[in-house]
N, CA, C and O of each residue as an XYZ file, in Angstrom:
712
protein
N     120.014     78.924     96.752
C     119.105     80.045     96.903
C     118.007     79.920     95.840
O     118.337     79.832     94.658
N     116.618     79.907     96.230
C     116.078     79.719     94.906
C     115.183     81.092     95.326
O     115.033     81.675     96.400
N     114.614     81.347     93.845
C     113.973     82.527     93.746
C     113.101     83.366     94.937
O     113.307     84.373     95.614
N     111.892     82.265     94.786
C     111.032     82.649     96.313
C     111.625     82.676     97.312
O     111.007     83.528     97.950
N     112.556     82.274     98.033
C     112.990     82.446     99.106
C     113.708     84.239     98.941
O     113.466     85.177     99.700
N     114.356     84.248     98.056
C     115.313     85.054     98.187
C     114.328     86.373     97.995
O     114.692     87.270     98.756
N     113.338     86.690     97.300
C     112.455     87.754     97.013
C     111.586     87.673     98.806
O     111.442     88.714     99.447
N     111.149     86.426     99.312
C     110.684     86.650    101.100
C     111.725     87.650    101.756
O     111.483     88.668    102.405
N     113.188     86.982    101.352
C     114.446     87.265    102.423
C     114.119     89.158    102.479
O     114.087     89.963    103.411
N     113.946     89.267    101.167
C     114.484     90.759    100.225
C     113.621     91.741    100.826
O     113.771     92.936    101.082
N     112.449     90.725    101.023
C     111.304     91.923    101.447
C     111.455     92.228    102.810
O     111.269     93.321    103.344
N     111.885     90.932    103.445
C     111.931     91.282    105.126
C     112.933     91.988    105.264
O     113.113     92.396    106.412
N     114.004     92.426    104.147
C     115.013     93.524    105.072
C     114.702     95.117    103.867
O     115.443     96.086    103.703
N     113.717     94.900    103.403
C     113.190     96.153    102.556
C     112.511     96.677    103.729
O     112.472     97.878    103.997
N     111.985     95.773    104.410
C     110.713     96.297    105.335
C     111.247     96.637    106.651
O     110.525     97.135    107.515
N     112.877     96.308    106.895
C     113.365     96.482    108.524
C     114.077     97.952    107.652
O     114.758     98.525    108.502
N     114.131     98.477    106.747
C     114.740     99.394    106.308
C     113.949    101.075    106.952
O     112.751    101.001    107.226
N     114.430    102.028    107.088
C     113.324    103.367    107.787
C     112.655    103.632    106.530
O     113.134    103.293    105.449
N     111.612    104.202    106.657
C     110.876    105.241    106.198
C     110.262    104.119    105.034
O     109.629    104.572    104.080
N     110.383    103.309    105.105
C     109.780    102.078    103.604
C     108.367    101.767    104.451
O     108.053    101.625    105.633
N     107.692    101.747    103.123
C     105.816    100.678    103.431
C     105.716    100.713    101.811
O     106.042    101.406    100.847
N     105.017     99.447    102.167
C     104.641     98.509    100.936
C     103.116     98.747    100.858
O     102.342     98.530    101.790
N     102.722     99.287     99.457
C     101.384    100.125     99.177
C     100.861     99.188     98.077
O     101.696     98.851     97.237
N      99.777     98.778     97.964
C      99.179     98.319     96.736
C      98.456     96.959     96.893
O      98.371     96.671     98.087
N      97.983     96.159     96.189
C      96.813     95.436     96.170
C      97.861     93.586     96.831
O      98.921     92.989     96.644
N      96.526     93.471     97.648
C      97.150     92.357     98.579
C      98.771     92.456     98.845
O      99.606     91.614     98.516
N      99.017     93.807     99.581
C     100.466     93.869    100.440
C      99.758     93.624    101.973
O     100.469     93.614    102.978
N      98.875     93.506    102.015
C      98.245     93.332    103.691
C      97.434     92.369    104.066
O      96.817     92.357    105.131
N      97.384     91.144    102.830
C      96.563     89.914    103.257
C      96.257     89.538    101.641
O      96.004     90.359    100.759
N      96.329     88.392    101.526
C      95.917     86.924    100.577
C      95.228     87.291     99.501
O      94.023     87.504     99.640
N      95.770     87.423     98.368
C      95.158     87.361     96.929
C      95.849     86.980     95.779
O      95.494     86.144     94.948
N      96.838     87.638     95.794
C      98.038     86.834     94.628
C      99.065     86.267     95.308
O      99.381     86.400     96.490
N      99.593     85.567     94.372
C     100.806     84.786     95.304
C     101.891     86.025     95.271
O     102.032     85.948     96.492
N     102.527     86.797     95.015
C     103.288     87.871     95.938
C     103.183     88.445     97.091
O     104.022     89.205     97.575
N     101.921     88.038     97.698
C     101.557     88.528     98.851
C     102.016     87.246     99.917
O     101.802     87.328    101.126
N     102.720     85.979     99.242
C     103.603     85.489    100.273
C     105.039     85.915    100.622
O     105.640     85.791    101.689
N     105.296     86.256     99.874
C     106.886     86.817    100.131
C     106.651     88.252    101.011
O     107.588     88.973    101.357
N     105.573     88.461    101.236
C     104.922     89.963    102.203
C     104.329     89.218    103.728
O     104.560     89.748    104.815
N     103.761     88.283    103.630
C     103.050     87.909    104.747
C     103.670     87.751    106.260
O     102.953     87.716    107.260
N     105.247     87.652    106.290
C     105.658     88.060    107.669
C     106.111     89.372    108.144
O     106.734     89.487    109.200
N     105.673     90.820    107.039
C     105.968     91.766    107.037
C     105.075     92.438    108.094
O     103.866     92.344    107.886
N     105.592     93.306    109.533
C     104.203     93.977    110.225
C     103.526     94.720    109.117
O     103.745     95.136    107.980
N     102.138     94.652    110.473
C     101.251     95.357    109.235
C     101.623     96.585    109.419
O     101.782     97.054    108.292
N     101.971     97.777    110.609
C     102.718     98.868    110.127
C     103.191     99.159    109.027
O     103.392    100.336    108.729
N     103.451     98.200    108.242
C     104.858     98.657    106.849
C     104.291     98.479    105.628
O     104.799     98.609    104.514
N     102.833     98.069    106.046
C     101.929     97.572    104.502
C     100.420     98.614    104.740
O     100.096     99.097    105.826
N      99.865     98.738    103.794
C      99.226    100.164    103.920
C      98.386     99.137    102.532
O      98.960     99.088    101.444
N      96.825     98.264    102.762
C      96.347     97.881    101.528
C      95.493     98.720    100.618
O      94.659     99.436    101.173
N      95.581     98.745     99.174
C      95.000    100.038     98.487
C      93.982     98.891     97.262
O      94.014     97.703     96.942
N      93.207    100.042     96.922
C      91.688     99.371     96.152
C      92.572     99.062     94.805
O      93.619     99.597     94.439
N      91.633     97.790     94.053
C      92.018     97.995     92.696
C      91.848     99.132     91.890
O      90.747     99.410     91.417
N      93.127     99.995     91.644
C      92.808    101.819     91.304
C      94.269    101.784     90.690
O      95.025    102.148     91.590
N      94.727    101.604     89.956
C      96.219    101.553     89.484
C      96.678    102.999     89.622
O      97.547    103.389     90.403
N      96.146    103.572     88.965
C      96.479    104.628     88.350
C      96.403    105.880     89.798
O      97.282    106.740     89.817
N      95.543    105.879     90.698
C      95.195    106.397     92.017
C      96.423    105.617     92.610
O      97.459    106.281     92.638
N      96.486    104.601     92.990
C      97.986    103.636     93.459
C      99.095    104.775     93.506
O      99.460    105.530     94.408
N      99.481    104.610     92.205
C     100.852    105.523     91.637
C     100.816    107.213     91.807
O     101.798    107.915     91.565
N      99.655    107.679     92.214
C      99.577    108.989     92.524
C      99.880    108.943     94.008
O     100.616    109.707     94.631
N      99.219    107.965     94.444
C      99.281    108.136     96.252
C     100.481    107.915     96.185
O     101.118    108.793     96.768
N     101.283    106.904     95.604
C     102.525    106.431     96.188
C     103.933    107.582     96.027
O     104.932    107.683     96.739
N     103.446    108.503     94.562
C     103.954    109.955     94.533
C     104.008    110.620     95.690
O     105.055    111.023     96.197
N     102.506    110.813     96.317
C     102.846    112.072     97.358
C     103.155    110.962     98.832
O     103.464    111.647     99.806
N     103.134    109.931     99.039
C     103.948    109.063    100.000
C     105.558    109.775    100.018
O     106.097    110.349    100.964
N     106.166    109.498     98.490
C     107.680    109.777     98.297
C     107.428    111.491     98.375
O     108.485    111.964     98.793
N     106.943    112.024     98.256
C     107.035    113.495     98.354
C     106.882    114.054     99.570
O     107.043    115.266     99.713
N     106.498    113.112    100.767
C     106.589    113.511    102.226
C     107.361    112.583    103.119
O     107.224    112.463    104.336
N     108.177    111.958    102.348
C     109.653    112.282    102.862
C     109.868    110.349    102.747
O     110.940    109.749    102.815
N     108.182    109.608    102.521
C     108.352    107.886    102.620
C     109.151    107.546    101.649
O     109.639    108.350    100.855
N     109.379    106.074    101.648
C     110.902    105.101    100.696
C     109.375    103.964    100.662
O     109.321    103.016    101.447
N     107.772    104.358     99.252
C     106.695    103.490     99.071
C     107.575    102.506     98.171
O     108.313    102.862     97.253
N     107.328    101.044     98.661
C     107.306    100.136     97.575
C     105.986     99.954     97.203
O     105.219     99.440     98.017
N     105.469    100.394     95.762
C     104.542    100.082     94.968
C     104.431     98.819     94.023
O     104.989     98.495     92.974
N     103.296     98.136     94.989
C     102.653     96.136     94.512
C     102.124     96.497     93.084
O     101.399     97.492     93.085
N     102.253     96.122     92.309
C     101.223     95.913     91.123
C     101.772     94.514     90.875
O     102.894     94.378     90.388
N     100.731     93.085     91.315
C     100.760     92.389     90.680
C     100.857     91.544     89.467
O     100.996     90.328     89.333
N     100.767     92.332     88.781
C     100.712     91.787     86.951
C     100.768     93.092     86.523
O     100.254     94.122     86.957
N     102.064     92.671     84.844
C     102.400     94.624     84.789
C     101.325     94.572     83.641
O     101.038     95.729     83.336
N     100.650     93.686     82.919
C      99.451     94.216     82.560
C      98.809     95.210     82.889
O      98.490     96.086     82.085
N      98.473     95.230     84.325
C      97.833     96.201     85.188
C      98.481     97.206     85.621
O      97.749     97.955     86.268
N      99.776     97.626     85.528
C     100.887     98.525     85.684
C     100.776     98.990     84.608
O     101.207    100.137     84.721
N     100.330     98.759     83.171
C     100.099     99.419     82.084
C      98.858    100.569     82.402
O      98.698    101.397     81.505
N      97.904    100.693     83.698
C      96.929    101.199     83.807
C      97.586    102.756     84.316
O      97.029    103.810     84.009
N      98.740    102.701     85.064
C      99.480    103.571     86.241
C     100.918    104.590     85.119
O     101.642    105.580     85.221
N     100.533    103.258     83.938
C     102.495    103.306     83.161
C     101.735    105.291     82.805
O     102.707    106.043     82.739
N     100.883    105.790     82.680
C     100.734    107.430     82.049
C     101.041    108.306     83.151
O     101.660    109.324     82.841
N     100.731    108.136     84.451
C     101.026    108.818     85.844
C     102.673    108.291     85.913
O     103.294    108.984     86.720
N     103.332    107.472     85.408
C     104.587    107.194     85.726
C     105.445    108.073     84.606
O     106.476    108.684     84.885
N     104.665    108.013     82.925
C     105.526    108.914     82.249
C     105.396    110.096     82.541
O     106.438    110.750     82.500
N     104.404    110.668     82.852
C     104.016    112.303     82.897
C     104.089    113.089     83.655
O     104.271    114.290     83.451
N     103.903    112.305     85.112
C     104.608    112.865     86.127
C     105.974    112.478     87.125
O     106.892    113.229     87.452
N     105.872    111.780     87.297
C     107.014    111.061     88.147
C     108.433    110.547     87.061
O     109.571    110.501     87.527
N     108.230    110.304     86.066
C     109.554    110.171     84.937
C     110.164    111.955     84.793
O     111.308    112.369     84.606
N     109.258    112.475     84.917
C     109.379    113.941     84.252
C     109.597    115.095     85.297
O     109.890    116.236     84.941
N     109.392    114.626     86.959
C     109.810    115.170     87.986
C     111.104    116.025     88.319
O     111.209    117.214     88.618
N     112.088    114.992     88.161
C     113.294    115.486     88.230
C     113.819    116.642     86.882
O     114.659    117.538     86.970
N     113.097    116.286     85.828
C     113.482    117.946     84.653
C     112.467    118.817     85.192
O     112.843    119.973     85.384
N     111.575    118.613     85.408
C     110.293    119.505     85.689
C     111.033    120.470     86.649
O     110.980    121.672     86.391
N     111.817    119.980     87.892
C     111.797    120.437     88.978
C     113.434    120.945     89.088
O     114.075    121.202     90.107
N     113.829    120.987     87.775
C     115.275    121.478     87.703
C     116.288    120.215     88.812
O     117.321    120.677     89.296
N     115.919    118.643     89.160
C     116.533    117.605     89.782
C     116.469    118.574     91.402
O     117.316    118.529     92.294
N     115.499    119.203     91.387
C     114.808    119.390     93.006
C     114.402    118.186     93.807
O     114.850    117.750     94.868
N     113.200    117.658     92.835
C     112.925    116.944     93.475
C     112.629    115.698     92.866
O     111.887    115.487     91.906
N     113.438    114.726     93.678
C     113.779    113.266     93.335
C     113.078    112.371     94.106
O     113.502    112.073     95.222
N     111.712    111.739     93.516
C     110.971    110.926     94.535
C     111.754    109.603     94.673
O     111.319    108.879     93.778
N     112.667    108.970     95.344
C     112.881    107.681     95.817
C     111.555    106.699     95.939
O     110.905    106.581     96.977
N     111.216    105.893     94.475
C     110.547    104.865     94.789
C     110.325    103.267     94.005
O     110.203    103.094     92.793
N     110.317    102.289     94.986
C     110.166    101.229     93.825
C     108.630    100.900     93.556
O     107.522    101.011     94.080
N     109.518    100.233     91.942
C     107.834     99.606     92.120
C     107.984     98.232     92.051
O     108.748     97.906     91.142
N     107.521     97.297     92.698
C     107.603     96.196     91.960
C     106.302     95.302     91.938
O     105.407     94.993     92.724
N     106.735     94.994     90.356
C     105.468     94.269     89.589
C     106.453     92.455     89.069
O     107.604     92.020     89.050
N     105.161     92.021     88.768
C     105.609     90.780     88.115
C     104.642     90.214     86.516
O     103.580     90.599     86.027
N     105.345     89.473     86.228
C     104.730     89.073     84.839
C     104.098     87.590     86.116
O     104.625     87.165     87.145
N     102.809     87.193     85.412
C     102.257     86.788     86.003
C     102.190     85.566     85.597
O     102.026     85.394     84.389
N     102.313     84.205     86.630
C     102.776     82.814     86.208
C     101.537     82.394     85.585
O     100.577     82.992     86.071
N     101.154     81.360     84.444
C     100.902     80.993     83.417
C     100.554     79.272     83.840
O     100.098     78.517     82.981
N     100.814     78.839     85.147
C     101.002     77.348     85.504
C     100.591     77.144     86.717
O     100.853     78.026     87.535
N      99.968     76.143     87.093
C      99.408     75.301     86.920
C      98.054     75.537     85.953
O      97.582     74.956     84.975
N      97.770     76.451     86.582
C      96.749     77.111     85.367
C      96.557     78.599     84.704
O      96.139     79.509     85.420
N      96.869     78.833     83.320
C      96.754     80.060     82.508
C      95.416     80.647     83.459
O      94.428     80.075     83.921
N      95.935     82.182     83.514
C      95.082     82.427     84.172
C      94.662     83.986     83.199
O      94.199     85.058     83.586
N      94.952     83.643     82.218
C      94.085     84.259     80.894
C      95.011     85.382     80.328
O      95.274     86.112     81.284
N      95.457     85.721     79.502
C      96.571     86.672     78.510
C      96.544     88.019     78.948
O      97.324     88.886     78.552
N      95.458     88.211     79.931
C      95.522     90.064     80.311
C      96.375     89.822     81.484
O      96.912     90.871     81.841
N      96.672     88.863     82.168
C      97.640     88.303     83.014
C      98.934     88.241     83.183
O      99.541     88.609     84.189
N      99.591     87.569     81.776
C     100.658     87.346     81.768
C     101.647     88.132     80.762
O     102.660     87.693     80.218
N     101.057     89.451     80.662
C     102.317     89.881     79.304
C     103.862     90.454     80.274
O     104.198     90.636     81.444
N     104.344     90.546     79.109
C     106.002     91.082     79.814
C     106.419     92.242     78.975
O     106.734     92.329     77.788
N     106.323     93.129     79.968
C     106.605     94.875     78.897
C     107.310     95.664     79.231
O     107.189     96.886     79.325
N     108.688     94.507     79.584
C     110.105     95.233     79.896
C     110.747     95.721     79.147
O     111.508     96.568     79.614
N     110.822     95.452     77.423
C     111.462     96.518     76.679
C     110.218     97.584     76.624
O     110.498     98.782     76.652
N     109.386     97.333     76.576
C     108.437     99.138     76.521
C     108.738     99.869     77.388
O     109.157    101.021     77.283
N     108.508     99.127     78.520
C     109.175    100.069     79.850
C     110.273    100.495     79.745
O     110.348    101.723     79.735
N     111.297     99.873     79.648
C     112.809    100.338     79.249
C     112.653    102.243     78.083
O     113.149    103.353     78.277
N     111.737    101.696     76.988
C     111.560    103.159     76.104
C     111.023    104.078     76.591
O     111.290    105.273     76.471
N     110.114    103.508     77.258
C     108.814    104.578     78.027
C     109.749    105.888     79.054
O     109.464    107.071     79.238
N     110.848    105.112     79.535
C     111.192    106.222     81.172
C     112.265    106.870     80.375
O     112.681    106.231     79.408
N     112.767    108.010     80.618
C     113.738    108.383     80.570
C     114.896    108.172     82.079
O     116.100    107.917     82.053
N     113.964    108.396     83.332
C     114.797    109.047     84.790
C     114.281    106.978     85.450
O     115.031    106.138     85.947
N     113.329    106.915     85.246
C     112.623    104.988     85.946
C     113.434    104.333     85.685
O     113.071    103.684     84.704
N     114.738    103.975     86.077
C     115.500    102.639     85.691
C     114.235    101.154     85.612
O     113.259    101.105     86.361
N     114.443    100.458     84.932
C     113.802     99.463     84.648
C     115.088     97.902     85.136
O     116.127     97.514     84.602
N     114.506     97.541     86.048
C     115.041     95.940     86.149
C     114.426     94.815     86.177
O     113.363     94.344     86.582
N     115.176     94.566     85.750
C     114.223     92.689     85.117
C     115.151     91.742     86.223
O     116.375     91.621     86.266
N     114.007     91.066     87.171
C     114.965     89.925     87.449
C     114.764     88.922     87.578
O     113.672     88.565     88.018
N     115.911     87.880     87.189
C     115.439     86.751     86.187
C     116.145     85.946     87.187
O     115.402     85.077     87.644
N     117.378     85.936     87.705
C     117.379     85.100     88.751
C     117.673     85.520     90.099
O     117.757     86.676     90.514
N     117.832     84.346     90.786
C     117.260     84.669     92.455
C     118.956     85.242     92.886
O     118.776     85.904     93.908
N     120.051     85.259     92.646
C     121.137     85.982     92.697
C     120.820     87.628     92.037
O     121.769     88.381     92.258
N     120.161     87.997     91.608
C     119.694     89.052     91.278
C     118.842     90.109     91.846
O     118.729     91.290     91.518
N     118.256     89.412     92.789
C     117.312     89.927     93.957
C     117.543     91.017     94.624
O     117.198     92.159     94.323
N     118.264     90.580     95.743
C     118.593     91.223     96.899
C     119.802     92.465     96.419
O     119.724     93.642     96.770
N     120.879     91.905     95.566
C     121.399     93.932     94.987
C     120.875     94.386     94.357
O     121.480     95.423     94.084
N     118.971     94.256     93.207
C     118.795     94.911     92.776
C     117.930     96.080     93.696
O     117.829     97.288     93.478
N     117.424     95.367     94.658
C     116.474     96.144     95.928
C     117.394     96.996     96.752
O     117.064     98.071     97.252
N     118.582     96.427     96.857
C     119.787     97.464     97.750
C     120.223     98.721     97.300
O     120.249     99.836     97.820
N     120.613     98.202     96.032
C     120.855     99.572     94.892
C     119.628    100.477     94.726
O     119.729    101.703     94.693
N     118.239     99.693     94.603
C     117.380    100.969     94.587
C     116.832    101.868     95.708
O     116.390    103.004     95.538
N     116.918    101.222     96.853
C     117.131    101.913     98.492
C     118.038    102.451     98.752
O     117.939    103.021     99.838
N     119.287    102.619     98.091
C     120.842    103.263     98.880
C     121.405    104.171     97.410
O     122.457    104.802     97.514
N     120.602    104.184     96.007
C     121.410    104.732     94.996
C     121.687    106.107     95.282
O     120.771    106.882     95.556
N     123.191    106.556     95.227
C     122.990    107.782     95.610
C     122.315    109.248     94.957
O     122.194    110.363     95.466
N     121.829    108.565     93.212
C     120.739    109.924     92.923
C     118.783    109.512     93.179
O     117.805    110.193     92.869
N     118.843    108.509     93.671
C     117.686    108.406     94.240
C     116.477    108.568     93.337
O     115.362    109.054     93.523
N     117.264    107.815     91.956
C     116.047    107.569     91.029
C     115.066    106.724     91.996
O     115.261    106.250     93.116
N     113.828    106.712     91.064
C     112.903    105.390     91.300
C     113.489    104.428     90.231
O     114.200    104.728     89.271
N     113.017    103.158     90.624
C     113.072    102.098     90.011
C     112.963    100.684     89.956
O     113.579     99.762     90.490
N     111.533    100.805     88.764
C     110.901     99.438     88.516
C     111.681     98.117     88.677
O     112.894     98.033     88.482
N     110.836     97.023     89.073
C     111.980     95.926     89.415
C     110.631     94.897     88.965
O     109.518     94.918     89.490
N     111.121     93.947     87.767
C     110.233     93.602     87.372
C     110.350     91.781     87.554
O     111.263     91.255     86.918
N     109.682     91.107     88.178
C     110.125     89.676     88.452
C     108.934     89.237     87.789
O     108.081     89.856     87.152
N     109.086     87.883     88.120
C     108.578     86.391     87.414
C     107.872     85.626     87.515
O     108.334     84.494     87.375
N     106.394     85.736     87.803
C     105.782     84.948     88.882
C     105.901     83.426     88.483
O     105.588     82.693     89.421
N     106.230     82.840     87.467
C     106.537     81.513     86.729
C     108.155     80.858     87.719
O     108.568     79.721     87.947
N     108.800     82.590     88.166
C     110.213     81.357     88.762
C     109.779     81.311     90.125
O     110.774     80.725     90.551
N     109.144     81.456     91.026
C     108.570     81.315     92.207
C     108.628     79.718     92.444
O     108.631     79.190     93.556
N     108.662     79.224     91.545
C     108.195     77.298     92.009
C     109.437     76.717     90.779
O     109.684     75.511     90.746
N     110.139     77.660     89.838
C     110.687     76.780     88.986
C     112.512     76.746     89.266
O     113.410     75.926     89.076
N     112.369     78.595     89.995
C     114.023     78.481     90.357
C     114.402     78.449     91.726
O     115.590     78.367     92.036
C-alpha cells in the first residue's frame, strides 16, 4: 500500500459516503498535486472555492451547520494558518459556546507541502502540527505519516460518535516516497 494510492482509495469512499463534499481550492480541477487523489471524485461532491482561507472555513461552518459532512482542502497548512483564527474562535469554541448543542462534524484536510523535485519556497512547506495540537481544545489534530494510517483516520472522523471535527494533516513529500 503506498501512500498516494491509499489517500485516492480514502477519498473515493469519503466521497461515496452521504451528506460529504469536498470544498476548497483545486477540489474540482488541476492545481496542486492533492487534487489527484480528488480527480475521479463526481463533480457533485466537490464544490471549487477562491483563494479566501479564512471565507473557506466560514462557508465550510455553515455547510456543517445545515446538516453537510464538508471536507475542507487547504493545500499547504501555511495557508491554513490564514483560517487557523475562524477555527479557534469559532468552530473550536462551538461546542462550549453552545452548551455541546451544537457539534459541527468536519474535516479538514491540509498537507505540509513537498519540497522535491523542486522547493517551492518556505511559505510552502512548514509543519504546524504541534501548534495545532495547542491551538484546539474540541479539533482533534492528526498527523499522518503513513499510508496504513489513512483510511482509519478518515473513518473515525466520519463515524466518531461525538462528532468532533478533525484536522488530518498529511505529507505532500510521501506521495512519491511511501
Amino acid at each position: 500500500m503506498k501512500y498516494f494510492d491509499e489517500l485516492k482509495r480514502t477519498m473515493e469512499w469519503v466521497a461515496s459516503q452521504p451528506k460529504t463534499i469536498f470544498v476548497g481550492q483545486t477540489v474540482a480541477g488541476p492545481g496542486t498535486f492533492m487534487y489527484s487523489t480528488l480527480k475521479d471524485i463526481c463533480a457533485e461532491k466537490t464544490l471549487e472555492m477562491p483563494i479566501n482561507e479564512s471565507f473557506q472555513m466560514q462557508f465550510t461552518l455553515g455547510l456543517a451547520l445545515t446538516g453537510y459532512v464538508p471536507i475542507s482542502v487547504y493545500p499547504r497548512q501555511n495557508f491554513l494558518l490564514i483560517a487557523a483564527a475562524d477555527m479557534a474562535n469559532m468552530l473550536d469554541k462551538m461546542p462550549v459556546i453552545s452548551g455541546n448543542a451544537v457539534l459541527p462534524r468536519i474535516l479538514i484536510r491540509v498537507a505540509t507541502g513537498p519540497d522535491a523535485p523542486v522547493h517551492p519556497g518556505h511559505q510552502h512547506v512548514g509543519n504546524y502540527v504541534q501548534a495545532f495540537r495547542q491551538m484546539f481544545q474540541w479539533i482533534e489534530v492528526i498527523e499522518l505519516n503513513e499510508p496504513e494510517d489513512i483510511f482509519p483516520a478518515y473513518q473515525h472522523a466520519l463515524e466518531r460518535p461525538d462528532a468532533k471535527t478533525t484536522l488530518l494533516i498529511e505529507h505532500g513529500n510521501f506521495y512519491n516516497q511511501k
